[in-house]
C-alpha positions in Angstrom: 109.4 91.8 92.9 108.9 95.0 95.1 106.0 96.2 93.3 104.0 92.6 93.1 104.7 92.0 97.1 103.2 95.5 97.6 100.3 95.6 95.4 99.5 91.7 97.0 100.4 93.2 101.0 97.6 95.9 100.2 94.9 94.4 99.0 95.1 91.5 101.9 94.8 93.8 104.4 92.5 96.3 102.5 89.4 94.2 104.5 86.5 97.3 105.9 85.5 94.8 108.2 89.2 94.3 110.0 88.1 97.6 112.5 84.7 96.7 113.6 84.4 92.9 113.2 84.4 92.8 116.7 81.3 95.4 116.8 79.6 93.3 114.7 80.0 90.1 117.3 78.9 92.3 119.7 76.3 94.0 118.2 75.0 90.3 117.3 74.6 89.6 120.9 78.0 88.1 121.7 79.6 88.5 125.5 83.7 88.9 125.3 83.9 85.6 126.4 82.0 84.1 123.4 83.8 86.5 121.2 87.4 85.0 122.6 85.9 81.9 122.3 85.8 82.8 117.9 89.4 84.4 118.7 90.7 81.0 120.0 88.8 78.8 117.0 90.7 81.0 114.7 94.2 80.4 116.3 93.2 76.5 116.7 92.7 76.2 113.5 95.9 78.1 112.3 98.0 76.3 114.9 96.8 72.8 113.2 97.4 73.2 110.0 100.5 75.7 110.1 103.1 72.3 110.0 100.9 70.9 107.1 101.2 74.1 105.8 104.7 75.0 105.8 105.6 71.5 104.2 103.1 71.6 101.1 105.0 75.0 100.6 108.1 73.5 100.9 107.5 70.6 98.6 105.1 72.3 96.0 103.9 75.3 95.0 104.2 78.5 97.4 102.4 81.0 95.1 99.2 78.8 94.5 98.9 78.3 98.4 98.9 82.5 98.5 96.8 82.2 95.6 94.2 80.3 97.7 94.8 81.4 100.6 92.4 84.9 100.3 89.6 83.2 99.1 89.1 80.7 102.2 89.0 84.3 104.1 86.8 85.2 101.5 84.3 82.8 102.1 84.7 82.9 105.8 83.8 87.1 105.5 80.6 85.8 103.0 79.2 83.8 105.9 79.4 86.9 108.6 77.6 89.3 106.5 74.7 87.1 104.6 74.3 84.8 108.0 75.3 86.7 111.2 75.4 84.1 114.2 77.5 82.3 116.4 77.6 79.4 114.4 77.8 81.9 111.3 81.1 83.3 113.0 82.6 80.3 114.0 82.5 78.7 110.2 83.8 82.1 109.3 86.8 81.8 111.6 87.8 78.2 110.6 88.3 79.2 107.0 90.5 82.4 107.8 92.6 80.2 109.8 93.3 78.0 107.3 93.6 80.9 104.6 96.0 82.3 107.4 98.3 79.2 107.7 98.5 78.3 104.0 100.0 82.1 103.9 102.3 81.9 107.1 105.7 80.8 106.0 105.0 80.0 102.3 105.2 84.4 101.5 108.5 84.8 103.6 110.2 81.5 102.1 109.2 82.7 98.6 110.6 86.4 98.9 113.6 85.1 100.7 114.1 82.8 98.2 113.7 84.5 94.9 116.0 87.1 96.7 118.7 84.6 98.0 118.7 83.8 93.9 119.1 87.9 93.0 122.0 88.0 95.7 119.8 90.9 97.4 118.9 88.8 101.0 120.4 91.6 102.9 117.0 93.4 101.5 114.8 91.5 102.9 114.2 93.1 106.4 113.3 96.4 104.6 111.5 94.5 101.9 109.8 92.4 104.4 109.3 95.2 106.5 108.3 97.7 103.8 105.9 95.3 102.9 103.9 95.0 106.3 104.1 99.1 106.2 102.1 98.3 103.1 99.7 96.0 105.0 99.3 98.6 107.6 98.8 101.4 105.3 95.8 99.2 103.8 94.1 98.4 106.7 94.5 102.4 107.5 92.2 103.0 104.2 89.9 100.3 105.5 89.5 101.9 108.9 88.9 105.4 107.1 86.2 103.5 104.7 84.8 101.5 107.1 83.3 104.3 109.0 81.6 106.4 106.0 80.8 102.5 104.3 79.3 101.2 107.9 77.1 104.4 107.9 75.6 104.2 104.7 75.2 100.5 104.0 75.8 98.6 107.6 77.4 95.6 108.1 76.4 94.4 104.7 78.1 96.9 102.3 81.1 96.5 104.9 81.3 92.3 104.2 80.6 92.5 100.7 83.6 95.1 100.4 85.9 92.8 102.3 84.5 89.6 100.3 85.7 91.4 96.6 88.6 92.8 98.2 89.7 89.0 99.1 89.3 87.9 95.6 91.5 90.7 94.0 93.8 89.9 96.7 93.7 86.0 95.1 94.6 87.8 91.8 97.5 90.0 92.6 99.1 86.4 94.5 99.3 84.5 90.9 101.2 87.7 89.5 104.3 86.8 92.5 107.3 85.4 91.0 108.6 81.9 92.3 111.4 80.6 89.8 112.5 77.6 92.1 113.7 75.0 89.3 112.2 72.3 91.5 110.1 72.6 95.5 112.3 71.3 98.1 115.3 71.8 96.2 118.1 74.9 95.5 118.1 76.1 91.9 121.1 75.1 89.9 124.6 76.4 91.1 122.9 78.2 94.2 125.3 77.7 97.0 124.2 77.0 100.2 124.2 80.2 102.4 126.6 80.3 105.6 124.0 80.9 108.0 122.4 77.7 106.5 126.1 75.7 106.4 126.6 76.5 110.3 122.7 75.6 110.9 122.8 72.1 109.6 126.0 70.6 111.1 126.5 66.8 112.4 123.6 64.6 112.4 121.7 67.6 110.5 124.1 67.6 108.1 123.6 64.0 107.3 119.6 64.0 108.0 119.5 66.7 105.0 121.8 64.9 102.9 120.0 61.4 103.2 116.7 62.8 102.4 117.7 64.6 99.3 116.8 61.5 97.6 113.3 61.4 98.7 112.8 64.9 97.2 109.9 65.2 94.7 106.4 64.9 97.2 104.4 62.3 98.2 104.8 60.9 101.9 108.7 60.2 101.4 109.4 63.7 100.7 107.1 64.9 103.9 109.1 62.4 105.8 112.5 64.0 104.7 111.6 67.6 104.7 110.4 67.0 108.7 113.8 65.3 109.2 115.5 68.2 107.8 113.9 70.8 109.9 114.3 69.1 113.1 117.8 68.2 112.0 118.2 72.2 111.8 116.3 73.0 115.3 118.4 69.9 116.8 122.1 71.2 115.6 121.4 75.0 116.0 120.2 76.8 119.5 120.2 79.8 117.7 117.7 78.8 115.2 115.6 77.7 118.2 116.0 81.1 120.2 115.4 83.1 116.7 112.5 80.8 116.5 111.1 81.2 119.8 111.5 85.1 120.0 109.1 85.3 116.7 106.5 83.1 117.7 106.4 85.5 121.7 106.5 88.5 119.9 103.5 87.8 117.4 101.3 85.6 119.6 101.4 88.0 122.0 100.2 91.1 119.8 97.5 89.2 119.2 96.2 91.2 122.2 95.3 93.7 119.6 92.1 92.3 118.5 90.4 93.5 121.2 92.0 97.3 120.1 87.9 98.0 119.0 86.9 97.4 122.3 89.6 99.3 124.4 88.5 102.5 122.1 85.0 101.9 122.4 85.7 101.7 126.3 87.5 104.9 126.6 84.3 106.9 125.5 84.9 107.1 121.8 81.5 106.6 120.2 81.0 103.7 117.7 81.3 105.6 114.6 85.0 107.0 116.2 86.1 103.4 116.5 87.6 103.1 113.2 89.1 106.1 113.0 91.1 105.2 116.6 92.0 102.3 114.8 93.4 103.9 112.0 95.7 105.6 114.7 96.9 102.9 116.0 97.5 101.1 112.4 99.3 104.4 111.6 102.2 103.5 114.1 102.2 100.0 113.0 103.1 101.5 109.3 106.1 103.5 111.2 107.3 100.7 112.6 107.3 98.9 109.4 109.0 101.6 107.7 111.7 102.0 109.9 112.4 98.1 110.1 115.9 97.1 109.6 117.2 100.2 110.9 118.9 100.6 114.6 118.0 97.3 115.6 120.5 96.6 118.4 118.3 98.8 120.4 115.9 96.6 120.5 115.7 95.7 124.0 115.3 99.5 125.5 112.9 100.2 122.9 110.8 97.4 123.2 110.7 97.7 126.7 109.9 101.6 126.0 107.2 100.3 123.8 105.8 98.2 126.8 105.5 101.3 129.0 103.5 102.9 126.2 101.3 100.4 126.2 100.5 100.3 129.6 100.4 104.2 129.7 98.3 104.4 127.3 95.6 101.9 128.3 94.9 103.1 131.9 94.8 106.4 129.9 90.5 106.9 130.4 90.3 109.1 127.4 90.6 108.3 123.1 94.0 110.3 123.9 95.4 107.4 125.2 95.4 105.5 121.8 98.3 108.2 120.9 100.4 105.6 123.2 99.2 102.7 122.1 100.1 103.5 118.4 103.6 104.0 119.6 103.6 100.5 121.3 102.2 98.6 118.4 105.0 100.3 116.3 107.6 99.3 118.0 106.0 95.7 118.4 106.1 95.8 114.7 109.4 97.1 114.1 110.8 94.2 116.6 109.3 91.6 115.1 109.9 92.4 111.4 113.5 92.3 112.9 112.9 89.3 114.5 111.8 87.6 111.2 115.0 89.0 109.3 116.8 86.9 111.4 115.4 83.9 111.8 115.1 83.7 107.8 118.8 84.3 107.6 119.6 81.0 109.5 117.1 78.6 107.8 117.4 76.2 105.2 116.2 77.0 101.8 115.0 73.5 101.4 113.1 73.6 105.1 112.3 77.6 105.2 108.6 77.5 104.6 108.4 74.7 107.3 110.0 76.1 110.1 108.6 79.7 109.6 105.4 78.0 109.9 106.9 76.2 113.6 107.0 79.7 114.3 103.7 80.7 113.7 102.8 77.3 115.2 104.5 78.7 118.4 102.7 82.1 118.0 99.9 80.5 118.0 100.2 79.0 121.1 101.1 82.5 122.3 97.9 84.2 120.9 95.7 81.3 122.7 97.2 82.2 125.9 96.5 85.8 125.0 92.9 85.0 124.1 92.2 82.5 127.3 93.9 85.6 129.2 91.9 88.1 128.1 88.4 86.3 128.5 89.1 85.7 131.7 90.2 88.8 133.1 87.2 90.4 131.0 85.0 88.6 134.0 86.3 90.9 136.8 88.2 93.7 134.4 87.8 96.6 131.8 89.5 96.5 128.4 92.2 99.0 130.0 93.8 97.1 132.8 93.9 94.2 130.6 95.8 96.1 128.2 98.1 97.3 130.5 98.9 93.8 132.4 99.8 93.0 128.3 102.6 95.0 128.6 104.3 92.2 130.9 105.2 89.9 128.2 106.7 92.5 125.9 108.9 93.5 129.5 109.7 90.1 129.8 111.1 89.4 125.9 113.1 92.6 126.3 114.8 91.5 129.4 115.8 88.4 127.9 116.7 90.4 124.5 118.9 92.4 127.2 120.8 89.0 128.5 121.1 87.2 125.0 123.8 88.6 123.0 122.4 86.8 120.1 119.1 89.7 119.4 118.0 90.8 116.0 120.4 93.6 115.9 123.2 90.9 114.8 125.1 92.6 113.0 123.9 96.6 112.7 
């Protein structure tokens, strides 16, 4: 199971054009505003379809969505490099955001799951997390390619790279494991777990059991697996506060899209760009690495993390990414926490569904972030924008400092 998630986490992430596809809008002739603009039709179209989503994970197959889910990014990279234009970009965008949502919740219900059935889910922050490490360490190789790949083929050798890397991303997916002995329903004998028992109480209790019989697809077992999940939200504020602290701390880093143009804006000459990156991706890989591990810190160091963020981006020299790598490894190590556990108070039956109300509510978050940052990019430098980022990530920590319930439950 390991070595399938990690091989797949790789090559999704192994993308050259992930460091400098923001170059390339602007090299195209695209103001920040126009290039938030592409930002926000990306997270539109993720935040429509994550529900749909999450329940066609939920009722059928989980591996074929991951399965497909690369090559709509695919296609999306294929229009960037052959036809590079607004219009071009925007297409582009639509199909990653729906490669994106058909991934969201359907790869964390499906390694939960086939662990749940191993008795190993205590694993699955490190696994999880390990896994994103992964991810990170792949884009890393991307940004280190991308420069000596830009320089001796341009954009096009750069999208062509990302397009085949897509489809051998498709191919590692079909080699996951998924032995659910039916979607939307527990495998013979599993018990339920007690997060889930203490999740679906009263009316939940009896919305769950009442739409067992409409299992199987079609429009009844839609119906029943959205009166499931609410039953969950309704009976459970911790679900709800789990839920809401995953969706602020990814929509938020979402802010790290424009990373390309804080470096550029620092001094760092265009060919330099990608190898900034690959600092920054370096402390997301930390963080990953070290997920599951002292996690009822998590309000000091996140707030720590904040101050390295805003350190680091009035920083007016490539130095200043040092800090930034810190603060996006610390984002990642709290959210990979986070996810842990939300996971570990969902319903197997529903899990695919309301991780993807959670990158619903992300969504929202990174919209914000987007609108936010196009804005302020009328009157404001990539730096000070950067730093005034660092609010939220106060903010969560604050309220991780006041809620006894954080995702250190337990260490």
């Amino acid at each position: 199971m390991a070595r399938r998630l990690y091989a797949f986490a790789f090559l999704d992430d192994l993308v050259l054009l992930y460091p400098v596809y923001a170059l390339l809008f602007a090299r195209t002739g695209l103001s920040a505003a126009q290039i938030s603009s592409l930002f926000v039709i990306w997270s539109v179209t993720s935040f429509a379809l994550e529900i749909p989503s999450g329940l066609w994970a939920d009722l059928f197959s989980r591996r074929r969505l991951l399965i497909a889910a690369p090559l709509l990014g695919g296609a999306g990279f294929a229009l960037w490099t052959f036809f590079p234009s607004y219009p071009a970009f925007a297409a582009g965008f639509l199909l990653w955001g729906a490669g994106t949502a058909l991934r969201s919740g359907a790869l964390q219900a499906l390694v939960y799951e086939e662990l749940a059935r191993a008795g190993a889910t205590s694993s699955y922050p490190r696994l999880i997390g390990r896994s994103e490490a992964v991810a990170t360490t792949a884009e890393m190789f991307a940004a280190g390619l991308a420069a000596p790949v830009l320089a001796a083929g341009g954009y096009l050798a750069v999208g062509v790279a990302s397009v085949v890397a897509t489809v051998l991303t498709s191919l590692a997916a079909a080699a996951l494991p998924e032995s659910r002995a039916r979607p939307g329903s527990r495998a013979r004998g599993e018990s339920r777990p007690r997060a889930e028992s203490q999740a679906l109480t009263g009316s939940a209790a009896r919305e769950e059991s009442s739409g067992r019989s409409e299992e199987g697809g079609g429009e009844e077992g839609f119906a029943a697996t959205v009166r499931a999940g609410l039953a969950g939200l309704r009976g459970s504020p911790t679900v709800r506060r789990a839920l809401l602290l995953v969706a602020a701390l990814m929509g938020v880093t979402a802010i790290d899209e424009y990373i390309p143009l804080l470096a550029e804006s620092t001094g760092a000459g265009t060919a330099a760009v990608p190898l900034l990156m690959l600092l920054v991706l370096a402390g997301n890989t930390a963080g990953g690495w070290l997920a599951g591990t002292g996690t009822r810190w998590a309000a000091p160091v996140l707030a720590v993390g904040a101050v390295c963020l805003a350190a680091g981006a009035l920083i007016p020299h490539p130095a200043g990414l040092v800090l930034i790598a810190a603060a996006f490894g610390v984002f990642q190590w709290t959210t990979a926490a986070a996810d842990a556990r939300l996971q570990a108070h969902l319903t197997d039956r529903t899990r695919a569904t309301m991780t993807s109300v959670s990158g619903l509510g992300a969504e929202v978050f990174a919209v914000l972030t987007f609108a936010a940052y196009a804005l302020g990019s009328t009157w404001s430098a990539p730096g000070p924008l950067f730093a005034l980022a660092a609010l939220p990530y106060l903010m969560i920590a604050l309220i991780l400092r006041r809620n006894p319930h954080h995702p250190g439950d337990g260490d």
